[in-house]
N, C-alpha and C positions, 0 to 999 in steps of 0.2 A: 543340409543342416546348417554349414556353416551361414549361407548365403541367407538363408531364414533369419539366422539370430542377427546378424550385421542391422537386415532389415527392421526387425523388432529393435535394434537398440536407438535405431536413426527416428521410428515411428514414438521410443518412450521417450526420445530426448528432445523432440519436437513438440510432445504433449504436454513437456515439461515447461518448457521455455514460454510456452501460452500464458500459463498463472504468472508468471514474474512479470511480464510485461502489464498485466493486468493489472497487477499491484502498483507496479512504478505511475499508471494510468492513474489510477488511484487515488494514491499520497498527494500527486501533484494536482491532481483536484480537489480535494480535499483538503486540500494544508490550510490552517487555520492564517496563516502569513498570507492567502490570495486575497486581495483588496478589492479586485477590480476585475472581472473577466465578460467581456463580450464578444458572446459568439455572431452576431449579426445576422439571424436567422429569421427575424421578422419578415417579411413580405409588405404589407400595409403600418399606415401608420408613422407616426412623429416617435417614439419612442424605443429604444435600446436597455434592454433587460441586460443587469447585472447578474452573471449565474454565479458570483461567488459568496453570496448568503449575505454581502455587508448591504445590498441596497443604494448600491451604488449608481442607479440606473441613470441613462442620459436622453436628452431631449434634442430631436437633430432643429437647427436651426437654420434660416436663410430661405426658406420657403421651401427646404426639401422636406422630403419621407421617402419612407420607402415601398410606397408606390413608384415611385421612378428611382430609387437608387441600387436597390436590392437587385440581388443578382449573382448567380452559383458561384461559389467558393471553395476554396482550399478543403475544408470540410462544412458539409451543408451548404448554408446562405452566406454570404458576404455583402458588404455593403461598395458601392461606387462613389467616389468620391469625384466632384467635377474640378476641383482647382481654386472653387470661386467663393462663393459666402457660406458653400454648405460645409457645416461642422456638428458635431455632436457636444451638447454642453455637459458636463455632470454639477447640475448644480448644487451649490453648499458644498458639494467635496473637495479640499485643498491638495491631494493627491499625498506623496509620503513626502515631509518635508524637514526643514532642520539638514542637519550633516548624518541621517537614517540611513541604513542600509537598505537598497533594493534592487528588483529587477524587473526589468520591461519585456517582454516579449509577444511579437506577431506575426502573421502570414500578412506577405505584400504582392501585391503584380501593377507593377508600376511600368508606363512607355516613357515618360517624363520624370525631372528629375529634381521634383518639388514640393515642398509645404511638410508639415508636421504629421508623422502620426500622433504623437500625443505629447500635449505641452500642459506643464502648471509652472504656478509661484508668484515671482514677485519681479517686477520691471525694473530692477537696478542688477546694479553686477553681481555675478556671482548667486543671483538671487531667482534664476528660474530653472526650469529642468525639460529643456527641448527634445525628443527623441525623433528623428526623420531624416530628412533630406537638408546637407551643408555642402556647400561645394560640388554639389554634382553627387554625392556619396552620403550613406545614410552613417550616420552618428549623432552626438550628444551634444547640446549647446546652453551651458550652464548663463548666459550673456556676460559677453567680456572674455572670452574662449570658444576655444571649439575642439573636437574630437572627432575623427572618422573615419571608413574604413578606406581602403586602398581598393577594393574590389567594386564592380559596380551594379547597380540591382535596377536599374530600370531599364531592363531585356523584354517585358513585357511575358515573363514568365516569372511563376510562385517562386520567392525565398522568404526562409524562416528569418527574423532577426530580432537579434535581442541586443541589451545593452544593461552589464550590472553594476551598481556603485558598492563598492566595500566601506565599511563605517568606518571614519579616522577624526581626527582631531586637529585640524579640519581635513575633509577629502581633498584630493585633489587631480586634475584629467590624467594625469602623468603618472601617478601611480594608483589610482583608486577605481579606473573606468577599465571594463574589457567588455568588448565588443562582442559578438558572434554572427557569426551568419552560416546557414544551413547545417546550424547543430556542432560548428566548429571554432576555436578564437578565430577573429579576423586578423589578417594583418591592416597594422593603422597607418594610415599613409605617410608617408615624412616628411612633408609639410603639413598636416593635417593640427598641430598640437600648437594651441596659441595659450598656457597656461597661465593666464596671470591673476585670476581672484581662484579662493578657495570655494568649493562648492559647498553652501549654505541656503536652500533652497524655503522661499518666503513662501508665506503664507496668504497671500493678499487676491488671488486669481483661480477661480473653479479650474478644475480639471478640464480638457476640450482635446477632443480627438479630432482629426482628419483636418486643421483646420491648414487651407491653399494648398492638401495633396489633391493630387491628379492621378488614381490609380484605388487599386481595388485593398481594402484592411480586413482582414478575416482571422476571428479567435486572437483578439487583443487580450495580451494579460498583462497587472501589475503583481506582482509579491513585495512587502515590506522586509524582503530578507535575501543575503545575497542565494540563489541558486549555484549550485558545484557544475563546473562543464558537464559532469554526467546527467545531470537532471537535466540541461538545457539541452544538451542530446536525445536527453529520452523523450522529451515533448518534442522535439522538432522530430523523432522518431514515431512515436504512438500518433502526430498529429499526421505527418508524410505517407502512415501507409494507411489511412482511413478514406484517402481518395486520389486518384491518380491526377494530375495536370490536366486541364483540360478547357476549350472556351466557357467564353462568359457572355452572356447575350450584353 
């Protein structure tokens, strides 16, 4: 009897814990703050559907599609980025800009230790919003600064990484940026902090993914709001167990 009930209570608390994750799935698809979300699931074609309802969509450039880019991901499709001219443009979209609060996050599998996942803004200081590869290590490069982590992600295996800006007056790398990778804060490396213009990101330059990475970007997301550790845990969670590690043709 006892061993029965032990069982029943580990089978209602597992049945339990299904719906919460569900939800947490949910909210974060669904948040009216997602600006930007591609899942890279196309097969064919020049084009990158926005799934987050703004219409966000992007056009890949440099004589790719995804006829030759595409290829299994973290979840679903993914796209391959080759290093070189191919990029994805979102034209008309200026990304979140001003001193705004947001957050970036993707699945990478990078062998190399280069180019953007996603850049916007404006070409003076203090005036764009680089997320990717600096130094060898993925962080933030507002120009005229730089921010990034101490660990390193081009092992040629999947990590989750994100990077949030909190809203100030003005931001800035030092106290306004944190990092994560695989669902956790990163540590930033200690050299990594070159802070000398305030983050004020222009308006002048469309949104452009993947542009000089070399390595595979799956389920890019923007929010115009900062995300709590827990929420970035819970995506790098709800996103890590929908498919295990695995090659990529």
């Amino acid at each position: 009897m006892l061993w029965a009930s032990l069982v029943a209570l580990v089978v209602g608390t597992a049945g339990r814990a299904a719906p919460a994750e569900s939800q947490k799935s949910s909210a974060l698809n669904n948040d009216p703050h997602l600006v930007g979300w591609w899942k890279f699931d196309e097969t064919t074609g020049k084009n990158a559907a926005d799934s987050s309802g703004k219409n966000h969509h992007g056009t890949l450039e440099g004589g790719a599609s995804f006829d030759t880019l595409s290829t299994s991901g973290r979840i679903g499709g993914a796209i391959k980025f080759e290093g070189k001219d191919d990029c994805i443009r979102i034209a008309g979209w200026k990304g979140v800009c001003g001193q705004k609060a947001r957050t970036i996050a993707a699945w990478i599998k990078a062998s190399a230790p280069s180019g953007a996942i996603i850049s916007w803004g404006t070409e003076e200081p203090g005036k764009m919003w680089t997320f990717g590869y600096v130094r060898g290590r993925i962080g933030v490069v507002p120009k005229g600064g730089y921010y990034y982590m101490k660990a390193e992600t081009h092992d040629d295996t999947w990590h989750h990484v994100a990077v949030v800006l909190q809203e100030a007056s003005p931001p800035n790398l030092h106290d306004h940026v944190k990092l994560f990778k695989d669902g956790e804060p990163a540590e930033v490396h200690d050299i990594g902090l070159l802070d000398l213009w305030p983050i004020d990101t222009g308006d002048k330059l469309d949104v452009v993914i993947g542009k000089r990475f070399k390595g595979l970007i799956d389920d890019l997301r923007v929010y115009d709001r900062v995300l709590s550790e827990d929420e970035i845990n819970a995506l790098f969670k709800m996103q890590g167990d929908s498919q295990s590690n695995k090659n990529t043709k």
